[in-house]
SESE-681354 format. One record per atom (N, C-alpha, C): atom name; residue in three letters; x, y, z. Coordinates in steps of 0.05 Angstrom, whole numbers, plus 5000, padded with zeros to 4 digits. Atoms other than C-alpha are relative to their C-alpha. Layout:
BEGIN
+------+-----+------+------+------+
| atom | res |    X |    Y |    Z |
+------+-----+------+------+------+
|   CA | ALA |    X |    Y |    Z |
...
+------+-----+------+------+------+
! end
This chain:
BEGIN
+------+-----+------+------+------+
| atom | res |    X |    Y |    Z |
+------+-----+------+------+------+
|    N | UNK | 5023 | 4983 | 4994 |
|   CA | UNK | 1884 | 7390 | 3815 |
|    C | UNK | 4999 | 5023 | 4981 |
|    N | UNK | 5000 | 4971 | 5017 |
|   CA | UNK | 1858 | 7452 | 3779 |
|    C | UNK | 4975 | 5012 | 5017 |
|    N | UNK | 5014 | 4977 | 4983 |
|   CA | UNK | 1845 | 7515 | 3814 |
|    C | UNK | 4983 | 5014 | 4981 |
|    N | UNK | 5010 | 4986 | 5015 |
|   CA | UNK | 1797 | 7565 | 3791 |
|    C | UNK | 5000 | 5031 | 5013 |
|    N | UNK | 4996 | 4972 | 4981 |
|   CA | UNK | 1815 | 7636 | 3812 |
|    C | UNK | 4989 | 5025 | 4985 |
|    N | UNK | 5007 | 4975 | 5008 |
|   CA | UNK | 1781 | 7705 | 3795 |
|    C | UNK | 5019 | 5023 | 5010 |
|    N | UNK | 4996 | 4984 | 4993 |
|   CA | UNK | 1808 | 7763 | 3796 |
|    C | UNK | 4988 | 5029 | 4988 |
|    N | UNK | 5013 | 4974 | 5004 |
|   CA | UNK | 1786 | 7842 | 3788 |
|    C | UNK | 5016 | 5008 | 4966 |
|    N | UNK | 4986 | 4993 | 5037 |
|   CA | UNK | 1841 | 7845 | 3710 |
|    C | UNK | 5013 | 4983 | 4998 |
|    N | UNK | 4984 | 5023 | 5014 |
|   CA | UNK | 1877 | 7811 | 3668 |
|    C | UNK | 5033 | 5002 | 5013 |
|    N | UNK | 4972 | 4991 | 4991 |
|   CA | UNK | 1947 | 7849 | 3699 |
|    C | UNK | 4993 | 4983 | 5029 |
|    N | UNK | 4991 | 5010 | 4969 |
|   CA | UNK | 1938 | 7822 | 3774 |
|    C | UNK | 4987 | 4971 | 4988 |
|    N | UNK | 4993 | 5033 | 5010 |
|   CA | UNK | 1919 | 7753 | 3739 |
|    C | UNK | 5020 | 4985 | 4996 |
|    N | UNK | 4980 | 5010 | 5015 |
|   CA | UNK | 1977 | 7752 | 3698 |
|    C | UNK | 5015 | 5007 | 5032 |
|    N | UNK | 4974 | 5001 | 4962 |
|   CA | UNK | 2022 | 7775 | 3776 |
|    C | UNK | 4996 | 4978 | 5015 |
|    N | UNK | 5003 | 5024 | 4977 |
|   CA | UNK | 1985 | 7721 | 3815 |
|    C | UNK | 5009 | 4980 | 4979 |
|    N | UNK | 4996 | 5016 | 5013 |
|   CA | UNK | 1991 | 7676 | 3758 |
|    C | UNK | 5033 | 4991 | 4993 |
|    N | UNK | 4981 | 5009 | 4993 |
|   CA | UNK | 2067 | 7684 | 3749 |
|    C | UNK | 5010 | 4995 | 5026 |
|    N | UNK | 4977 | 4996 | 4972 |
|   CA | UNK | 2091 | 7687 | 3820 |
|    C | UNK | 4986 | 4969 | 5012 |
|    N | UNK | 5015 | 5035 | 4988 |
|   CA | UNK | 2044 | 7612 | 3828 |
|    C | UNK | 5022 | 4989 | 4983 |
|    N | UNK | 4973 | 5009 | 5018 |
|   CA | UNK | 2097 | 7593 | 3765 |
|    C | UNK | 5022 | 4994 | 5010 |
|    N | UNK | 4973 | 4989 | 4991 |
|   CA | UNK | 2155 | 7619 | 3788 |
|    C | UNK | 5001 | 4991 | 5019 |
|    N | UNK | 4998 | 5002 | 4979 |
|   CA | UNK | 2145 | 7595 | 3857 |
|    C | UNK | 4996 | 4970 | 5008 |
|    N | UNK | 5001 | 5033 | 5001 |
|   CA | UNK | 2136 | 7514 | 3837 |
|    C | UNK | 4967 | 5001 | 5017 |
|    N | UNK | 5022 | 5003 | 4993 |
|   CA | UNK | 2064 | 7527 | 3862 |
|    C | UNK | 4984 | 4991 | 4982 |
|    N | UNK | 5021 | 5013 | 5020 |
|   CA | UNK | 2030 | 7503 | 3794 |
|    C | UNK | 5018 | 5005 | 4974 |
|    N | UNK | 4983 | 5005 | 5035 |
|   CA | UNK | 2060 | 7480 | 3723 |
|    C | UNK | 4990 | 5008 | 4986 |
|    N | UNK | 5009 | 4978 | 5012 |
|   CA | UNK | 2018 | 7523 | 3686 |
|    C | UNK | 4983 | 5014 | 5013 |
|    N | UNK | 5031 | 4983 | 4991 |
|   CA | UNK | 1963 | 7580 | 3695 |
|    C | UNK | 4991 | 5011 | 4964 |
|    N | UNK | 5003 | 4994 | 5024 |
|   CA | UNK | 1917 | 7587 | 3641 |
|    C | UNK | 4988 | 5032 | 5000 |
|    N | UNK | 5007 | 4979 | 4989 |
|   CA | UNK | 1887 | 7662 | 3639 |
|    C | UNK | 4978 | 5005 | 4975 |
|    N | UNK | 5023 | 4996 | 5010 |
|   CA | UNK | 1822 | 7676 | 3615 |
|    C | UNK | 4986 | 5028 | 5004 |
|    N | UNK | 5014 | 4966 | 4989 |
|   CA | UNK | 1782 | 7755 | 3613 |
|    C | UNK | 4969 | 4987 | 4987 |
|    N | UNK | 5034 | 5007 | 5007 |
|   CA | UNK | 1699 | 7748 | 3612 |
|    C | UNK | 4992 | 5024 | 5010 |
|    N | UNK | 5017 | 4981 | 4974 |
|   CA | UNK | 1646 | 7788 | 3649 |
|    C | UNK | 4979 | 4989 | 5021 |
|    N | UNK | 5011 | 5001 | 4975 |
|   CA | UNK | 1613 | 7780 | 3713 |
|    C | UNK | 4980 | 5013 | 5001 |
|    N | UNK | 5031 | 4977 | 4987 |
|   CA | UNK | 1540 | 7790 | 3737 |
|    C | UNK | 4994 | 4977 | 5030 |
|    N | UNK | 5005 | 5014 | 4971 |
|   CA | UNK | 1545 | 7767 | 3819 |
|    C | UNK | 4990 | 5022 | 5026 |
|    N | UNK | 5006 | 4972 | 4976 |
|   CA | UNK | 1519 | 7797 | 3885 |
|    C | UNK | 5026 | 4998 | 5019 |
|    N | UNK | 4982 | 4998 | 4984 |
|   CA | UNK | 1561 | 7821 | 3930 |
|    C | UNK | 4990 | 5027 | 5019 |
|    N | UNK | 5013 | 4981 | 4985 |
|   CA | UNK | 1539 | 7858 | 3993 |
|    C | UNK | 4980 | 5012 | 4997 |
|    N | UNK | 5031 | 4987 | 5010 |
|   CA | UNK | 1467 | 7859 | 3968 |
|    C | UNK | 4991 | 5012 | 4979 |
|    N | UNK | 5001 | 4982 | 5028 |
|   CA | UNK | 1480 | 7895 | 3903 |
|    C | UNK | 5015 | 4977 | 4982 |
|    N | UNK | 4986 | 5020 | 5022 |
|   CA | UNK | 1488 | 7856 | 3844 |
|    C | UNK | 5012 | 5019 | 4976 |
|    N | UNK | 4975 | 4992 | 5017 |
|   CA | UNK | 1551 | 7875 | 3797 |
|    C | UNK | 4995 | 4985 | 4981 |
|    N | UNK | 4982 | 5011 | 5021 |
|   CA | UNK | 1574 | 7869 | 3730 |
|    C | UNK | 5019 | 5016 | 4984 |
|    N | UNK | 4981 | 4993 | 5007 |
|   CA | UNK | 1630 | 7881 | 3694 |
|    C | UNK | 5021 | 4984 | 4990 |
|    N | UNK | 4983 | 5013 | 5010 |
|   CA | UNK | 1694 | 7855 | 3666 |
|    C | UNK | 5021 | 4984 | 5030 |
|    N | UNK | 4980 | 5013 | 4988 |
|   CA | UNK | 1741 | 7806 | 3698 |
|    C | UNK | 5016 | 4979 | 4987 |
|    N | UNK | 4976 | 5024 | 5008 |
|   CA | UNK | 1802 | 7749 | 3693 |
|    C | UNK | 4992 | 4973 | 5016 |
|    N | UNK | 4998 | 5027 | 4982 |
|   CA | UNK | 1806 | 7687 | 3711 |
|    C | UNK | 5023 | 4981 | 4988 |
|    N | UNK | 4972 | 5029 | 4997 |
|   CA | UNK | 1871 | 7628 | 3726 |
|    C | UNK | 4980 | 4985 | 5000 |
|    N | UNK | 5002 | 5026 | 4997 |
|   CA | UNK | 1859 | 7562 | 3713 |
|    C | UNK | 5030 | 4987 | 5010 |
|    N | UNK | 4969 | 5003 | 4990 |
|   CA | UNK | 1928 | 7538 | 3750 |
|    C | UNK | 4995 | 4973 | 5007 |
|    N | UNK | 4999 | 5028 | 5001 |
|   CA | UNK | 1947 | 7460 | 3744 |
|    C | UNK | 5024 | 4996 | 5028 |
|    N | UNK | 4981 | 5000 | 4984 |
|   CA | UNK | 1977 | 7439 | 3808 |
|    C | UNK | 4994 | 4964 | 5018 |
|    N | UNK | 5003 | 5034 | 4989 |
|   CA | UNK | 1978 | 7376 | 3857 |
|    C | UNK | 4989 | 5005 | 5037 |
|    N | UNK | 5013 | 4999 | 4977 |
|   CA | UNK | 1940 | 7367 | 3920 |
|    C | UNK | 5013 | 5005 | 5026 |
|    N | UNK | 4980 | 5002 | 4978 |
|   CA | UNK | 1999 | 7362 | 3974 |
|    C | UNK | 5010 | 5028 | 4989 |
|    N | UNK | 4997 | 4967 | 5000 |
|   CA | UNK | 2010 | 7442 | 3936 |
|    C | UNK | 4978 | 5011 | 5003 |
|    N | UNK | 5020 | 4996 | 4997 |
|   CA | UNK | 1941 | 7453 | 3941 |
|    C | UNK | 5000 | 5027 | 5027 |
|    N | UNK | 5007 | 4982 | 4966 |
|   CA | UNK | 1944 | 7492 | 4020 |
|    C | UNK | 5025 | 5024 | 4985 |
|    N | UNK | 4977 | 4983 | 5010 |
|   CA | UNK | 2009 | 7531 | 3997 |
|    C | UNK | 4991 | 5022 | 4979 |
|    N | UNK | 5010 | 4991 | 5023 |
|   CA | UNK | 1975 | 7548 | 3933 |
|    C | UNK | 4976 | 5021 | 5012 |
|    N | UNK | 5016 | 4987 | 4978 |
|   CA | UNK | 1917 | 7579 | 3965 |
|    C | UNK | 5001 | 5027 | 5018 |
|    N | UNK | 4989 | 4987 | 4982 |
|   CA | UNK | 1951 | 7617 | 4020 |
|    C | UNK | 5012 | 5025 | 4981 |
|    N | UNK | 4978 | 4990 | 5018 |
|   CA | UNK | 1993 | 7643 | 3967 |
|    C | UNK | 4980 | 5025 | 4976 |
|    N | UNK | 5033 | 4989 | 5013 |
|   CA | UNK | 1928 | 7668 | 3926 |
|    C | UNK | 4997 | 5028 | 5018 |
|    N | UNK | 5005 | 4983 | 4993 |
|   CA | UNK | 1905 | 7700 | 3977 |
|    C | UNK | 5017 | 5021 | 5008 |
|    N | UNK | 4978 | 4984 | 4989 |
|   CA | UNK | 1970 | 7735 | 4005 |
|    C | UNK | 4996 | 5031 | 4975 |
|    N | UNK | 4998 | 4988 | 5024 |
|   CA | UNK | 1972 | 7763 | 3930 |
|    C | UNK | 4975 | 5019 | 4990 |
|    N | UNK | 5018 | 4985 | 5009 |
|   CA | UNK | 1900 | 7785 | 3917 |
|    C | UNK | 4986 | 5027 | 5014 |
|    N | UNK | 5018 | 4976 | 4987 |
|   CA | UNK | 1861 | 7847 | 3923 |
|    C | UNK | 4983 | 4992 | 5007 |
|    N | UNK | 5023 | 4994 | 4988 |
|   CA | UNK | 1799 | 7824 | 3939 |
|    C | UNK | 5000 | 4988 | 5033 |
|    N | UNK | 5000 | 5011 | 4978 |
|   CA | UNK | 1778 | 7806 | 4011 |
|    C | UNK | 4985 | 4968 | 5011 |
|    N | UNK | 5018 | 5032 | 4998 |
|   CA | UNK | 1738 | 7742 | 3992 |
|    C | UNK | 5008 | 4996 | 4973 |
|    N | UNK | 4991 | 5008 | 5017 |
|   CA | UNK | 1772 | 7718 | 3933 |
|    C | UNK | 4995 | 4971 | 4997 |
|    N | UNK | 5017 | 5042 | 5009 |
|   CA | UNK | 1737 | 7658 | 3887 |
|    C | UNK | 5034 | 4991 | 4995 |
|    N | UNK | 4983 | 5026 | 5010 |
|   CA | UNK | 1789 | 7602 | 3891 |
|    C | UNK | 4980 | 4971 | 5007 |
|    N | UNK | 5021 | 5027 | 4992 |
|   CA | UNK | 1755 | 7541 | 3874 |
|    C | UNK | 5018 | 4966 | 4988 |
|    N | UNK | 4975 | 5029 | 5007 |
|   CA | UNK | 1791 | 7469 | 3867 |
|    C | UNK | 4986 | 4980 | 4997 |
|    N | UNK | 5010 | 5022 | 4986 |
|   CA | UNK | 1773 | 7405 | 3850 |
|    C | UNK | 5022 | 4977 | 4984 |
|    N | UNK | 4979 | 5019 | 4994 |
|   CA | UNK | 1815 | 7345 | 3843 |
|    C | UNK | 5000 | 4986 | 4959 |
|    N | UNK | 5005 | 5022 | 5026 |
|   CA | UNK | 1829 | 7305 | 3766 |
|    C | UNK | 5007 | 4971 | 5000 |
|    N | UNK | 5005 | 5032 | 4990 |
|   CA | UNK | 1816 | 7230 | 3767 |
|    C | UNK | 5007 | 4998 | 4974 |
|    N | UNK | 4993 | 5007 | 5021 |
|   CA | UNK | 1831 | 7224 | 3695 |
|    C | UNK | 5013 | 5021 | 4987 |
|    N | UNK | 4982 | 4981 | 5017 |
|   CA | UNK | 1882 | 7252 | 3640 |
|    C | UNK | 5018 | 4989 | 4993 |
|    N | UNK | 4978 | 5009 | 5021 |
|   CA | UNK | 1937 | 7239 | 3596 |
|    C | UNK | 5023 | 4991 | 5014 |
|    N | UNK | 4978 | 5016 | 4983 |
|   CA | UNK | 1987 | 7196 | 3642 |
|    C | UNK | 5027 | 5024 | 4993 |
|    N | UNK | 4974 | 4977 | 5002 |
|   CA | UNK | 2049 | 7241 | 3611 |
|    C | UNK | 4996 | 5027 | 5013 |
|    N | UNK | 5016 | 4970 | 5000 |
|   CA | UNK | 2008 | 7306 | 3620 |
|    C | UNK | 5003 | 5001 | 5033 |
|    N | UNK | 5000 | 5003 | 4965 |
|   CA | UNK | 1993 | 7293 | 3697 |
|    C | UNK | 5033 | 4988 | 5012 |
|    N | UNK | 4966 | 5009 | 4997 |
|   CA | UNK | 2069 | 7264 | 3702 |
|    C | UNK | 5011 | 5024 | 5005 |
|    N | UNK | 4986 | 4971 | 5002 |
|   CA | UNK | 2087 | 7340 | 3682 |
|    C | UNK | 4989 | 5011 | 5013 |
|    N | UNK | 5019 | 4987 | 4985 |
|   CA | UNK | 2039 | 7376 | 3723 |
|    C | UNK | 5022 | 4984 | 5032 |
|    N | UNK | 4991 | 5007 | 4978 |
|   CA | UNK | 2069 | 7335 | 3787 |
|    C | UNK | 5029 | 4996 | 4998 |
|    N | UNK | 4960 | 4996 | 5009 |
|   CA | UNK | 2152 | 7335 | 3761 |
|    C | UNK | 4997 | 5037 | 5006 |
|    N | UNK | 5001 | 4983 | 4999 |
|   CA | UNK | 2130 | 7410 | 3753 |
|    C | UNK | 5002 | 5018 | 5026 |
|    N | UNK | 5007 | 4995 | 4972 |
|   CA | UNK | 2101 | 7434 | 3820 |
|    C | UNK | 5015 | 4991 | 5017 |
|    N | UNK | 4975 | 5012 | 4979 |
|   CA | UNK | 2167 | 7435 | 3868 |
|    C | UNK | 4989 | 5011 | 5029 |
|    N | UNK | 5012 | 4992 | 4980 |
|   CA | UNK | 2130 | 7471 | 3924 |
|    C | UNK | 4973 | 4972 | 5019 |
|    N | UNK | 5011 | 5017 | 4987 |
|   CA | UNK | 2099 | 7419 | 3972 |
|    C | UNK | 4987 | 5009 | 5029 |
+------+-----+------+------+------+
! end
């Protein structure tokens, strides 16, 4: 699977991002900074933000998640997932040898 997580900087990216590492919750996180123009509570924002891309496996998927949120500041935090049906047989080998959290 690959998550897609926002967060408010690149520093609480890079914290959620290791402690999903560190914690056999995903074999990499990639970390990305852009800007944002979304509504939120009727007022539409923009500004800078981060974003994980974190490679993990479906049976870590709930854990992963939980684990997101435990970690983030916001109170509705984008985590968005969707599943990979294709990829480099070795590549997806390491992604699921990787991820010891189940």
């Amino acid at each position: 699977m690959l998550v897609y997580v926002t967060c408010p900087d690149l520093d609480e990216a890079r914290r959620i991002g290791r402690a999903l590492v560190e914690e056999g919750l995903a074999a990499c996180v990639n970390l990305r900074t852009h800007e944002t123009i979304h509504r939120w509570q009727g007022a539409i924002e923009q500004g800078p933000e981060a974003a994980l891309l974190a490679k993990t496996t479906r049976a870590a998927y709930p854990a992963l998640e939980a684990r997101v949120r435990a970690l983030h500041s916001c109170s509705v935090p984008c985590i968005v997932a969707w599943t990979v049906d294709t990829g480099l047989p070795e590549y997806l080998d390491w992604i699921a040898a990787s991820v010891t959290a189940r």
